[in-house]
C-alpha positions as CSV (number, residue, x, y, z in Angstrom):
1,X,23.2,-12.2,12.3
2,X,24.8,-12.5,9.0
3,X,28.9,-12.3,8.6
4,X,28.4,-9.6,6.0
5,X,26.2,-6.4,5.1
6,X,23.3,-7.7,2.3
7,X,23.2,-4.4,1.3
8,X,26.7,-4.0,0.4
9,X,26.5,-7.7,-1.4
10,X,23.7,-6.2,-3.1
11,X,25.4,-2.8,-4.1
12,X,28.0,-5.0,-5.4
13,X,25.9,-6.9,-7.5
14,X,24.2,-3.5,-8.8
15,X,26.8,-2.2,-9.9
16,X,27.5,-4.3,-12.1
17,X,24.7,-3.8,-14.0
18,X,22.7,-0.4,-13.2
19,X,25.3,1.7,-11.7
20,X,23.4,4.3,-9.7
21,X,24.4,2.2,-6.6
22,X,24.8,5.3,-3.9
23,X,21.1,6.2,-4.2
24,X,20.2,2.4,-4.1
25,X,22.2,1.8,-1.5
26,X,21.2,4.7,0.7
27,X,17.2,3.4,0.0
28,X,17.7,0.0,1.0
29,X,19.4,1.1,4.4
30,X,17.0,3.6,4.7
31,X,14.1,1.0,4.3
32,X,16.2,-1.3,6.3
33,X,16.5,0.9,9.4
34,X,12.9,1.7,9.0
35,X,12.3,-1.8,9.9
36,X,14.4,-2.2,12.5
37,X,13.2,1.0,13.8
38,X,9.7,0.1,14.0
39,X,10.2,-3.7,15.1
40,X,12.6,-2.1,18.5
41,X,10.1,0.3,19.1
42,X,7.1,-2.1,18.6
43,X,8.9,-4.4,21.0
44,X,8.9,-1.4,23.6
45,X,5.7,-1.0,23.8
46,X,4.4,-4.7,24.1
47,X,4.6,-5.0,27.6
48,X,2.0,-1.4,27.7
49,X,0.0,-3.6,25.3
50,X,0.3,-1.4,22.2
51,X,2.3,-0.9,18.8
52,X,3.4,2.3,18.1
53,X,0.9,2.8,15.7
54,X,-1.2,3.1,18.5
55,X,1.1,4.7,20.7
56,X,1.5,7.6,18.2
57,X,-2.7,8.0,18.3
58,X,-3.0,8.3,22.3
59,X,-0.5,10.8,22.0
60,X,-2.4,13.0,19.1
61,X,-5.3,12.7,21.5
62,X,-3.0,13.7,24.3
63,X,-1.4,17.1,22.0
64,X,-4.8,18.2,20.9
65,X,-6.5,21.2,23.0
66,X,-9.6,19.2,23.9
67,X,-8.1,15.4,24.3
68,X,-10.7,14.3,21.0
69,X,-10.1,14.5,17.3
70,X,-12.6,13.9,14.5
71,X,-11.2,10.2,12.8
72,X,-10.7,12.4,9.7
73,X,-8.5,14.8,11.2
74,X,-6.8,11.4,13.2
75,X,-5.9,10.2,10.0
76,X,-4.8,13.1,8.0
77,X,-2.5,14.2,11.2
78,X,-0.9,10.4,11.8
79,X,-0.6,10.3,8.0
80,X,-2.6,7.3,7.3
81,X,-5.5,5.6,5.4
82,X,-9.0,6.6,6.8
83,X,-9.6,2.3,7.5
84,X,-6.2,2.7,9.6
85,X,-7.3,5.0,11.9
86,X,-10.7,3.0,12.4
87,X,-8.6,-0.5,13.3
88,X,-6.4,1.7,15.8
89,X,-9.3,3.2,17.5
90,X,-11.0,0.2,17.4
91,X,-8.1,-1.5,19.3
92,X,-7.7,1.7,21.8
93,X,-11.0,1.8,22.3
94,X,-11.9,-2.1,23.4
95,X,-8.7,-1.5,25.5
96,X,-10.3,1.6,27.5
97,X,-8.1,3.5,26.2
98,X,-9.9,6.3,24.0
99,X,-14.2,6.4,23.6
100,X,-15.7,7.5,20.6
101,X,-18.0,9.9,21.1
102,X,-20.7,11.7,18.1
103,X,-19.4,14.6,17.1
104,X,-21.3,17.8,18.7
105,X,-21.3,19.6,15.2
106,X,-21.5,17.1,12.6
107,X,-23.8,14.5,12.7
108,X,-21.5,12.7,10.1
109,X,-18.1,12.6,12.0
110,X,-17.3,10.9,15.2
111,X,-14.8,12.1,17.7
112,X,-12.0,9.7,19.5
113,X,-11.3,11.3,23.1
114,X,-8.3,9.8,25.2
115,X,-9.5,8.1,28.3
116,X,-7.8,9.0,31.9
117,X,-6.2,5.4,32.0
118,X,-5.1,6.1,28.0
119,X,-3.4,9.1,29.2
120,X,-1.7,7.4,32.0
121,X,-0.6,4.6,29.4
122,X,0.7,7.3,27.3
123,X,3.2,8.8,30.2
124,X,4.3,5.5,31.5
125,X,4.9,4.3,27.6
126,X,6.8,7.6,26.7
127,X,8.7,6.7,29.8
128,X,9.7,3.4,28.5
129,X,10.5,5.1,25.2
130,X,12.8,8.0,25.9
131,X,14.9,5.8,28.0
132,X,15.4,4.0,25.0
133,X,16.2,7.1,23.0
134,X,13.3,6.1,20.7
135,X,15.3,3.0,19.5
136,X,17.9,5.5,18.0
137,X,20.4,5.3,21.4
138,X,23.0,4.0,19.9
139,X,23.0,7.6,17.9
140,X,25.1,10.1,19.7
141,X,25.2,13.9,20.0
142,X,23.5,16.0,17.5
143,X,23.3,12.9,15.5
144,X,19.4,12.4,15.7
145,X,19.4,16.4,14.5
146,X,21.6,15.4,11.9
147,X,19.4,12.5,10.5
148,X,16.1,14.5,10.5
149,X,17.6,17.7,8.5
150,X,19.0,14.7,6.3
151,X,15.4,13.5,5.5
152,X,13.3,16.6,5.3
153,X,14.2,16.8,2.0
154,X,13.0,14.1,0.8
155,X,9.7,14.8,3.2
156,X,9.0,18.5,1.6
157,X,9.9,16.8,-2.1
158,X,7.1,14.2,-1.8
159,X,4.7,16.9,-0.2
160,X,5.1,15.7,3.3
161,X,4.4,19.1,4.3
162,X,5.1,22.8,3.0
163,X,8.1,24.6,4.6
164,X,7.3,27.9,6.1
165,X,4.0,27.7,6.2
């Protein structure tokens, strides 16, 4: 633990030469938090044997109406690179967690359906995860409310999604 924020050392040293230093400041603690974020919640989920990565497909697989997606879809939903979503389900799959199965109406796509043991997984993981507050427990109130409306902004701005649609 260092005896001083970086990021205000860096703010510091930014000013001095760019200005501009609240909108660095709040990207580098965003970027920062991300991190930390990830690596507590990644941590979590060890002992279940998955990241959250992973995590976040089983629990796709456990929202949709049928327990399957298409990959496509997988990827387009979880927001990530089409060789992504093959390297999770690769990983879930050799783990029994989710089969891939052909896809009953196109020869092209293959389907990833959630096994009973990934769905299990998924409930004891969540467990884990909510009693953790989602690594944001140290949040209190309507604070994690107050952080997401924060951020949509910048989601809907870099076409995250379209509002009221």
């Amino acid at each position: 633990m260092l005896p001083f924020d970086p990021i205000d050392e860096a703010a510091h040293q930014w000013e001095r030469r760019w200005g501009a230093v609240s909108a660095m400041h709040a990207v580098t603690s965003l970027m920062r938090v991300q991190q930390l974020v990830l690596a507590r919640l990644d941590s979590l989920l060890k002992p279940h044997g998955l990241s959250f990565a992973r995590y976040e497909a089983l629990v796709l697989l456990v929202f949709s109406s049928r327990g399957s997606l298409p990959l496509g879809k997988m990827g387009e939903r979880l927001q990530v690179h089409p060789t992504s979503v093959t390297s999770i389900v690769r990983r879930l799959e050799a783990s029994g967690l989710i089969r891939r199965l052909p896809h009953p109406d196109d020869g092209r796509a293959v389907l990833a359906e959630i096994t009973p043991a990934g769905r299990e997984l998924v409930e004891r993981a969540t467990a884990d995860l909510v009693e953790a507050g989602f690594a944001l427990d140290m949040l209190e109130g309507d604070q994690h409310g107050t952080l997401s409306e924060l951020l949509r902004p910048v989601r809907v701005a870099a076409g995250d999604y379209k509002p009221d649609a």
